[in-house]
C-alpha positions as CSV (number, residue, x, y, z in Angstrom):
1,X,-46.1,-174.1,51.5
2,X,-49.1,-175.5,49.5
3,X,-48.3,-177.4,45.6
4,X,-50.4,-174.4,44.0
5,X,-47.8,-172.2,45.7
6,X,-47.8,-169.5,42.5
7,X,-52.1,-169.4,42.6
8,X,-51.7,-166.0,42.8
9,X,-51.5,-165.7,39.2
10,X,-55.0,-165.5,38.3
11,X,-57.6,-163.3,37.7
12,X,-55.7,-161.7,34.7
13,X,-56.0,-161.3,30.4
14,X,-52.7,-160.4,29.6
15,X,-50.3,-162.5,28.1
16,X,-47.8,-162.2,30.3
17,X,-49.7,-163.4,33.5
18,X,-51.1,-165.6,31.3
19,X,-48.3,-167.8,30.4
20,X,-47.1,-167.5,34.1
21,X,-50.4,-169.2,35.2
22,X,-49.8,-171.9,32.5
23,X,-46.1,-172.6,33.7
24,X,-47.1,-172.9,37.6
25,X,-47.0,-176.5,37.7
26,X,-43.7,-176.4,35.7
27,X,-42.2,-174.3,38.3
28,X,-43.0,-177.7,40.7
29,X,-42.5,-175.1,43.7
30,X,-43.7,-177.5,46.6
31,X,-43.1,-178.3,50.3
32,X,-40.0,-180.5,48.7
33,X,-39.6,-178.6,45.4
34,X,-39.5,-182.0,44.2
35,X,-39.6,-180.5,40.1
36,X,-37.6,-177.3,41.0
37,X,-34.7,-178.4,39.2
38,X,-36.3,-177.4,36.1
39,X,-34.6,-173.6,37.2
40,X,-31.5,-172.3,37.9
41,X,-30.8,-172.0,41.1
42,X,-27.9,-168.7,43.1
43,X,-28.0,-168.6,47.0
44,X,-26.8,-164.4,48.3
45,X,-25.6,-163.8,51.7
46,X,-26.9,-161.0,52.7
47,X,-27.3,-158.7,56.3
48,X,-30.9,-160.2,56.7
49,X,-29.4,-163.7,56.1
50,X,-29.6,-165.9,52.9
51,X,-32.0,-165.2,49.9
52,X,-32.7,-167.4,47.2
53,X,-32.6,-167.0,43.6
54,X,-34.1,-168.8,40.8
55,X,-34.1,-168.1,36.8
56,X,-36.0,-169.9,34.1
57,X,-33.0,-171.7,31.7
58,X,-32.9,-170.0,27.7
59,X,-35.6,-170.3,25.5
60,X,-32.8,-172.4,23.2
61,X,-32.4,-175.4,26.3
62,X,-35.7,-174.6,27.9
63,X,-37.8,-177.6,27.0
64,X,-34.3,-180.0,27.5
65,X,-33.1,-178.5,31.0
66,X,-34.0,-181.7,32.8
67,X,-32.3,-183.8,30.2
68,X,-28.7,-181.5,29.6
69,X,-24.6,-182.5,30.6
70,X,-23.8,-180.6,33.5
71,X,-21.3,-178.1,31.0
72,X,-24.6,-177.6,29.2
73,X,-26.4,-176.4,31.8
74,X,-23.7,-174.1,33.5
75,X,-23.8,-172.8,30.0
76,X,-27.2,-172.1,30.0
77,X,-26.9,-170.7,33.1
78,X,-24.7,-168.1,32.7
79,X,-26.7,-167.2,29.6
80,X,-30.1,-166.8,31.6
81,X,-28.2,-164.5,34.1
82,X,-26.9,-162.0,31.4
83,X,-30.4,-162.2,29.7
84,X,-32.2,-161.3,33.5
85,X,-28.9,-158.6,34.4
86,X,-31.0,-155.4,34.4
87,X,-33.8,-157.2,36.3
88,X,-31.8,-158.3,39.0
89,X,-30.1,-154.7,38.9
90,X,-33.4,-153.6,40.3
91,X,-34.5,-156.0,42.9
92,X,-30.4,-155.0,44.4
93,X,-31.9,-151.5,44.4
94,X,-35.6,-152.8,45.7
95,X,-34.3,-154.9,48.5
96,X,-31.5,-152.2,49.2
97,X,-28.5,-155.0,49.4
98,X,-26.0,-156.5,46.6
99,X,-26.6,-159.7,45.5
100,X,-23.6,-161.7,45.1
101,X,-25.2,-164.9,43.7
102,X,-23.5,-168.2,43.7
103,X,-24.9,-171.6,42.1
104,X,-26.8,-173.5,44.5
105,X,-28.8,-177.2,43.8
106,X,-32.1,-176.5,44.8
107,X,-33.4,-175.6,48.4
108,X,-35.5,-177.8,49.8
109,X,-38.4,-175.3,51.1
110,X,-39.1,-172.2,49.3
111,X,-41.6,-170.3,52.2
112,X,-42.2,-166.5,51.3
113,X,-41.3,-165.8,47.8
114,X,-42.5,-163.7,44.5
115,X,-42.0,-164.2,40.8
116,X,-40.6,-160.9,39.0
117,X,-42.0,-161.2,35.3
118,X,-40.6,-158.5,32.4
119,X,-43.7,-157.3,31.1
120,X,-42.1,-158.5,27.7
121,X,-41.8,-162.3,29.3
122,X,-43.7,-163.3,26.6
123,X,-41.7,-161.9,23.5
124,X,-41.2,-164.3,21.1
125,X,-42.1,-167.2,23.2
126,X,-39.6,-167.2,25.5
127,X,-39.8,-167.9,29.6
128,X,-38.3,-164.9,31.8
129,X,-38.6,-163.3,35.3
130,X,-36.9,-164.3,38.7
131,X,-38.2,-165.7,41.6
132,X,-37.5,-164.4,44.8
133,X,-37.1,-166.1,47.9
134,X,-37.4,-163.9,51.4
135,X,-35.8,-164.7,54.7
136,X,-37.9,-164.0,57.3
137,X,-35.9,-161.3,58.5
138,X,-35.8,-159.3,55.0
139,X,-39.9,-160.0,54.8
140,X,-39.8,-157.9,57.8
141,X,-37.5,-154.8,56.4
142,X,-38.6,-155.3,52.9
143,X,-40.1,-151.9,51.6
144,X,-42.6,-151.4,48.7
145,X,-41.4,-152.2,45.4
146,X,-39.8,-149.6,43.9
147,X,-42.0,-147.5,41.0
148,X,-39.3,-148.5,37.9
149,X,-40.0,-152.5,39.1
150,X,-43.6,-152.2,39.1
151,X,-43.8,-150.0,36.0
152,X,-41.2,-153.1,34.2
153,X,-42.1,-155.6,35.8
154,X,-45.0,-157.4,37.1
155,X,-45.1,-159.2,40.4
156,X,-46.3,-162.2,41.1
157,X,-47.2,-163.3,45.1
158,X,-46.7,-166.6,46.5
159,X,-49.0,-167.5,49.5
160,X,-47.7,-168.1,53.2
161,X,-49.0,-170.7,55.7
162,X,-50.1,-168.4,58.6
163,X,-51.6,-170.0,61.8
164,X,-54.3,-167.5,63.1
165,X,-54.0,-166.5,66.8
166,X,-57.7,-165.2,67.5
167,X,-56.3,-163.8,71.2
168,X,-53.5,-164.1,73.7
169,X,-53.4,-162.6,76.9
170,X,-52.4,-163.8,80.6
171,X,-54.3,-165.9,82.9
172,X,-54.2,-167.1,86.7
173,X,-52.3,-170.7,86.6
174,X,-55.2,-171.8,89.3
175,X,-58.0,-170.7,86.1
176,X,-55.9,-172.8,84.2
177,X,-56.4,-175.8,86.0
178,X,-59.7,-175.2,86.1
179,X,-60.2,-175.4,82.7
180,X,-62.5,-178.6,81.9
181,X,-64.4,-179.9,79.0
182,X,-67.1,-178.2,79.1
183,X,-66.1,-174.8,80.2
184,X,-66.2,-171.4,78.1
185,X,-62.9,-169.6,77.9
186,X,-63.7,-166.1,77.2
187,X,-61.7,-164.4,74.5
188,X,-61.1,-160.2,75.7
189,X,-60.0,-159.0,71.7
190,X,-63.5,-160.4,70.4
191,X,-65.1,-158.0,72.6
192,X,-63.4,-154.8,71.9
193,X,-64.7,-152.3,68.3
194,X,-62.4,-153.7,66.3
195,X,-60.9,-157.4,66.8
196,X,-57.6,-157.6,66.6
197,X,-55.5,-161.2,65.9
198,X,-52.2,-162.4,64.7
199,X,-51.0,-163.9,61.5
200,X,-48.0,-166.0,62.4
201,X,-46.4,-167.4,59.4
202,X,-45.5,-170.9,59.7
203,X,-41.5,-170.7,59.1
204,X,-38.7,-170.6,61.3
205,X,-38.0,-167.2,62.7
206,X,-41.0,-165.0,61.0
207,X,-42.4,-161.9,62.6
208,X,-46.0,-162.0,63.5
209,X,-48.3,-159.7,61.5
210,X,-51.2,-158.2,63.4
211,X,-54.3,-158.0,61.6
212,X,-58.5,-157.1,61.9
213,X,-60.9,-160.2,62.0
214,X,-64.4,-159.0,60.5
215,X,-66.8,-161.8,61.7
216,X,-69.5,-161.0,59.6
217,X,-67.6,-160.7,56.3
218,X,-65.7,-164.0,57.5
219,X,-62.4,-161.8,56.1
220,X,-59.7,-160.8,57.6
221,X,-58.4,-156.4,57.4
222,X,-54.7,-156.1,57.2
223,X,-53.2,-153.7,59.6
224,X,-52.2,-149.9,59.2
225,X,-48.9,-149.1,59.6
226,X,-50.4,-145.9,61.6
227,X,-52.2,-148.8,64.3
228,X,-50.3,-149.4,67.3
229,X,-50.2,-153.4,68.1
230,X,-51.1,-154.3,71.0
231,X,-48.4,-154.7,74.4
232,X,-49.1,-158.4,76.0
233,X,-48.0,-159.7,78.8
234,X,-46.0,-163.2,77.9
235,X,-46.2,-164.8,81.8
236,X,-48.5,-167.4,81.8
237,X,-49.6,-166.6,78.6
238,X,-52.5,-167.8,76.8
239,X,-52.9,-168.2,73.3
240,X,-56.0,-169.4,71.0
241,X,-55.8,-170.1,67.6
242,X,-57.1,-171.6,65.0
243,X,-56.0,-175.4,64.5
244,X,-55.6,-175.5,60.7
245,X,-53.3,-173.1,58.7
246,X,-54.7,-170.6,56.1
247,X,-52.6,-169.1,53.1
248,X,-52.4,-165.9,52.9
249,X,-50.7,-164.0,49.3
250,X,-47.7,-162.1,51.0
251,X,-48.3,-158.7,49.4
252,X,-51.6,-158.5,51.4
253,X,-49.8,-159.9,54.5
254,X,-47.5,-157.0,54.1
255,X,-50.3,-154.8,53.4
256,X,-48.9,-153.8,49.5
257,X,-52.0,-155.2,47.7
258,X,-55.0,-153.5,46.3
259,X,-57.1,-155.9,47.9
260,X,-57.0,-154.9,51.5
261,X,-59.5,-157.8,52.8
262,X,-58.7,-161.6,52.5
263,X,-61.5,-163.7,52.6
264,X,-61.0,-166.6,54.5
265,X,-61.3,-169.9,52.7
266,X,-64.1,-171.1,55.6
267,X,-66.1,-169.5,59.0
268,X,-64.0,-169.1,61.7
269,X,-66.9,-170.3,63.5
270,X,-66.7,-173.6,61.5
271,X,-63.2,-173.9,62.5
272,X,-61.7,-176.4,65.3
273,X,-59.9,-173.9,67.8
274,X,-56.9,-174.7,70.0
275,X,-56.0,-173.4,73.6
276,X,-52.4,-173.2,74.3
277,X,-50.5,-172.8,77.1
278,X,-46.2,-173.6,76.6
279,X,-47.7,-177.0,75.2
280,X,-51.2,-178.3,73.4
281,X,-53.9,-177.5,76.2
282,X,-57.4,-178.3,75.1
283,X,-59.5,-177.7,71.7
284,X,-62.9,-176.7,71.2
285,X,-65.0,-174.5,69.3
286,X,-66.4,-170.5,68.9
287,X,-69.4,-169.6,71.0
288,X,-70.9,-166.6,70.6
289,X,-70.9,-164.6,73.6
290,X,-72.8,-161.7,74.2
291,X,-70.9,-159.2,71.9
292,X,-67.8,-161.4,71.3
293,X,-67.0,-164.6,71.6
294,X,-65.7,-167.4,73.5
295,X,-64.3,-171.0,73.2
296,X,-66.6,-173.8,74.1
297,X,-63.8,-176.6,75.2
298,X,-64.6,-180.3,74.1
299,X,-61.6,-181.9,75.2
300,X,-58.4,-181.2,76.8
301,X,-55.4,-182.6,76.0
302,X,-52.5,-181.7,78.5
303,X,-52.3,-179.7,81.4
304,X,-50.3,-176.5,81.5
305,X,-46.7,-177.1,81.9
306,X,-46.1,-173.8,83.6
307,X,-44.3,-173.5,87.0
């Protein structure tokens, strides 16, 4: 989770998004959430495991929140989740579950969340919406939002640390220890019409999303839910990836966004690459190769630990 976690909300005249944009580094959602207690914080229980919830205190104790007696605050509280009732009636209905909330301190990591804004947050200067924080497991179920959220509401994505898996695929444990600095390890996907990779969120128990690499447009093409991922075999498994972590808005992870392309911050080609085996292998960098590509390996830094 980066410290601009809500950069999302950009690109926008309204009002509304606006004053979300302006109130980002209030929100002080971080790695630690080290300012989070500036909301109020509910934990729900639910099939898909626990979900967080978070609501901006009244307009009356906003600017004071930090400062108030702990019977002040349960006060305010209760009085920011009667003002936000109907909104969290329809995230119940959106994620399909009840939410029995109950009164949590602040989590320490908030991974894949959004920020669910009344389009009348703005009304006479007060500070609504709810943010939303997804289990793996429920990022995996979660449907569309439903049309009486998005025709309310307006939605706000947070980014998620993906590590980018250019390839995987199985390999002979005597080409393995082979592999030298030096040598070229082909990569099959970078070959085929389309290449296909992996975005694999960097949280505990995420599911991996496939995804389109366009070289040329250095972007990456989110899936279609009518494309069939591919079926690898995991023995002896080799995977390549991209060393260093790019964020990636969640809608367009799950393919919900307008903007079907994300354009990746820098070249893939420009990127340090890493070889795995079951532990670090060797790192290198992209080589073009006839009509795909292949990793030139600089240095390698353990041997396979494979049996």
């Amino acid at each position: 989770m980066t410290t601009d976690a809500l950069r999302q909300v950009m690109d926008s005249s309204s009002e509304a998004r606006g004053k979300w944009q302006a109130n980002a580094a209030a929100l002080g959602i971080s790695a630690t959430v080290e300012d989070a207690g500036f909301l109020h914080w509910y934990r729900a229980k639910t099939p898909l495991g626990k979900i967080f919830v978070a609501l901006y205190p009244s307009k009356r104790l906003s600017s004071a929140v930090r400062t108030l007696a702990r019977n002040e605050h349960l006060l305010d509280a209760a009085v920011s989740l009667g003002r936000e009732e109907e909104l969290l009636e329809m995230i119940e209905e959106w994620i399909n579950c009840p939410l029995d909330l109950e009164p949590v301190t602040t989590p320490s990591k908030i991974p894949a969340h959004v920020v669910i804004a009344p389009q009348d947050s703005n009304v006479d200067g007060g500070e609504r919406g709810v943010l939303l924080v997804l289990s793996p497991a429920l990022l995996h179920c979660l449907s569309p939002p439903s049309a009486a959220l998005e025709a309310s509401c307006t939605l706000f994505w947070g980014t998620l640390e993906c590590m980018l898996i250019l390839d995987h695929f199985s390999v002979p444990k005597q080409q393995l220890l082979a592999l030298e600095a030096g040598s070229i390890v082909l990569m099959p996907a970078s070959f085929e019409a389309r290449w296909r990779c992996t975005a694999k969120p960097c949280m505990e128990s995420a599911p991996e999303w496939p995804l389109f690499l366009d070289m040329g447009e250095t972007c990456l093409k989110f899936f279609s839910a009518t494309e069939e991922a591919r079926v690898v075999d995991k023995t002896n498994m080799l995977e390549i990836r991209c060393l260093e972590p790019c964020a990636i808005p969640v809608n367009q992870l799950l393919g919900w966004s307008d903007m079907p392309r994300f354009m990746l911050s820098q070249s893939i080609s420009s990127s340090v690459i890493e070889v795995k085996g079951e532990g670090r292998i060797a790192q290198g960098s992209l080589l073009p190769v006839a009509r795909g590509y292949g990793v030139y390996i600089e240095k390698i830094e353990g041997t396979a630990q494979w049996t």
